[in-house]
C-alpha positions in Angstrom: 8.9 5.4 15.7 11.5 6.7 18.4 13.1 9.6 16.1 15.6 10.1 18.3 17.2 6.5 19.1 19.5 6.8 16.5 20.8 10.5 18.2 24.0 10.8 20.2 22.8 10.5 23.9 25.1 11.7 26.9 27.2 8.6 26.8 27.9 6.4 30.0 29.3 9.3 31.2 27.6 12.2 30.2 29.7 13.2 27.5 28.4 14.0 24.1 31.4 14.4 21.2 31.6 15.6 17.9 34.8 15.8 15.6 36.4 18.6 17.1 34.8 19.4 20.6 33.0 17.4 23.7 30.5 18.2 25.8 30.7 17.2 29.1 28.9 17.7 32.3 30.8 20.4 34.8 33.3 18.7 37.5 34.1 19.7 40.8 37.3 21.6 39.3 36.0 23.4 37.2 34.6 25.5 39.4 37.3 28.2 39.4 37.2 28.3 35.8 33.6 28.9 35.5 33.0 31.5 38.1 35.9 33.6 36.2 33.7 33.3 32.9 30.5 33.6 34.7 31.7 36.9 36.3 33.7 37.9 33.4 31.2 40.6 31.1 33.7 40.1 27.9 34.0 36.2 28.6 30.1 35.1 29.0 27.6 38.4 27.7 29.1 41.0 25.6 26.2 40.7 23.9 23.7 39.5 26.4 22.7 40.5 30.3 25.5 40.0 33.2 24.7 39.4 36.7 28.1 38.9 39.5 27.5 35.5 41.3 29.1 34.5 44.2 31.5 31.1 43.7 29.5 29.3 46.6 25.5 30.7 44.4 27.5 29.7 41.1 28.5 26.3 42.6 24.8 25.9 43.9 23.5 26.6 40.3 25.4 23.8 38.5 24.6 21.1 41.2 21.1 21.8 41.2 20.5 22.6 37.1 20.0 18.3 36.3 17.1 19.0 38.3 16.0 21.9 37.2 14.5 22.2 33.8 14.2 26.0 34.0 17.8 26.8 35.3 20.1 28.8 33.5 23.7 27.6 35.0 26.4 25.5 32.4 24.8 22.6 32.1 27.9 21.5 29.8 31.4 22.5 29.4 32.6 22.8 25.5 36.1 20.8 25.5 38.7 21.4 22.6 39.3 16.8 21.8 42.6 17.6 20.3 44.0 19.1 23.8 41.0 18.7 26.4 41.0 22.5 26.4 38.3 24.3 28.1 36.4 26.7 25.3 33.2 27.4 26.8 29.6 26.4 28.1 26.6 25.6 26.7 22.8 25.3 28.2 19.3 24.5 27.9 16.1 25.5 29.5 12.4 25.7 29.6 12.0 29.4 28.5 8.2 30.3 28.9 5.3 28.9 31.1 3.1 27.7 28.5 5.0 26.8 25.7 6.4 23.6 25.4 9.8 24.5 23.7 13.4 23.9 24.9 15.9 27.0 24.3 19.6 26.6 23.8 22.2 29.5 24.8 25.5 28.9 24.3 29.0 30.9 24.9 32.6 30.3 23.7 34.2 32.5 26.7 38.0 32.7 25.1 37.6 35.9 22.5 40.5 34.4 20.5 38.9 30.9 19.9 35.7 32.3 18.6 34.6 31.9 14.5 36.5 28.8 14.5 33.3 26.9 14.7 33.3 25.1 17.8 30.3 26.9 18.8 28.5 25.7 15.9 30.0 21.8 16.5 28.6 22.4 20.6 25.2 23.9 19.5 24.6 21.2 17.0 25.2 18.5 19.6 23.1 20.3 22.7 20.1 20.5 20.2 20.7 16.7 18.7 20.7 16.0 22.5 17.8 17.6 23.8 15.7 16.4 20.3 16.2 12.8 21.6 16.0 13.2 25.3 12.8 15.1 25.1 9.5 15.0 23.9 9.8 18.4 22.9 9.0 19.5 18.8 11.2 22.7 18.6 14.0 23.8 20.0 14.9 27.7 19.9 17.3 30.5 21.0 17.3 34.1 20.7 20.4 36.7 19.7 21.0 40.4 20.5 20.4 41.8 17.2 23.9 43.5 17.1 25.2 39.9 17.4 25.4 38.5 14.0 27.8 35.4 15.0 25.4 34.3 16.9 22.5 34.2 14.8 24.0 33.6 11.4 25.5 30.4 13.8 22.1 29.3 14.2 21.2 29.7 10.5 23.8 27.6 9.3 22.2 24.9 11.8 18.9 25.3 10.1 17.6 27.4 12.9 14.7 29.6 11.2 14.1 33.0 12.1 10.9 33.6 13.6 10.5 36.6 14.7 12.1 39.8 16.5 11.3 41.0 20.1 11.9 44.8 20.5 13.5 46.2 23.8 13.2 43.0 25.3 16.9 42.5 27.0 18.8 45.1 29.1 22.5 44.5 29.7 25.7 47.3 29.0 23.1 50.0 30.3 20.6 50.1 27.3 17.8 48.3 26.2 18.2 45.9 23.0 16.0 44.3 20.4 16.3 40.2 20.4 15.9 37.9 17.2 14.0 34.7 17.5 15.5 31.1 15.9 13.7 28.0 15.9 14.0 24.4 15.2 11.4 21.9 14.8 11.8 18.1 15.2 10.5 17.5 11.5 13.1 20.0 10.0 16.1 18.3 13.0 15.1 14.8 11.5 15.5 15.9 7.7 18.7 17.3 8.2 19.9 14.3 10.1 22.3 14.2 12.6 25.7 15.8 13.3 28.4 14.2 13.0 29.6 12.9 16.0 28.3 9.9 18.5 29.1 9.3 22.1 32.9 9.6 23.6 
């Protein structure tokens, strides 16, 4: 059985859309916008590392991440439907060497649009996505453990926390403890999928 036929794909053209936000792949023009997040510490990682990128490195990152399993650019843009606003970015990567796991990071860049939910609507969709795109049987992410949002996010997907990581991420000059979330394909297909299809 192909678990994941039934799944919203990227649509004919690489959108993915759920009632209140789209995902859709980064255009040219949104270039501007993403290298002010991307360089912006409040915007993109108050709660994770932050690294300045040049526009020209940023704009190299997103062309090449289709390609690149392991890369770490926006692979989507998170789209308001109402208003086509710009909210944030989502990704997803192949996080270790010899595990065969997909993990999801995710970031609503405006501080006045977060705990609305559209973070929850864009991570439900990326995972629904890369469940029926991949031959992958869990899909996880990790959360600074002073980032509640994030992770309580994930537990209201049905993410189960696996473990915690001690000093493993350094960003705003210290050293901070991770938690570990997890997803499995079996516990994706019971819960069925989000509501929302192709645009």
């Amino acid at each position: 059985m192909n678990s994941g036929s039934a799944r919203p794909g990227p649509g004919r053209r690489g959108h993915l859309s759920g009632p209140r936000v789209r995902l859709r792949p980064p255009a040219p023009e949104d270039l501007p916008l993403l290298f002010r997040w991307m360089n912006d510490p409040e915007a993109v990682a108050p709660w994770d590392r932050f690294e300045v990128d040049s526009y020209e490195g940023l704009a190299q990152s997103v062309r090449e991440a289709p390609t690149d399993p392991r890369s770490l650019a926006p692979r989507l843009v998170v789209v308001r439907r109402e208003d086509d606003k710009p909210l944030g970015v989502v990704g997803y990567y192949l996080a270790h060497n010899a595990l065969d796991t997909v993990d999801l990071w995710y970031a609503i860049c405006l501080p006045e649009e977060r705990g609305k939910g559209y973070g929850a609507e864009a991570v439900s969709l990326l995972a629904d996505f890369v469940f029926s795109q991949q031959k992958v049987s869990r899909v996880g992410a990790v959360a600074d453990v002073e980032n509640p949002p994030s992770y309580h996010l994930l537990e209201r997907l049905g993410f189960s926390l696996e473990g915690r990581v001690r000093q493993a991420l350094f960003h705003h000059g210290q050293w901070h403890d991770v938690v570990v979330y997890g997803l499995t394909r079996a516990e994706w297909e019971r819960k069925g999928p989000s509501p929302a299809g192709q645009a």
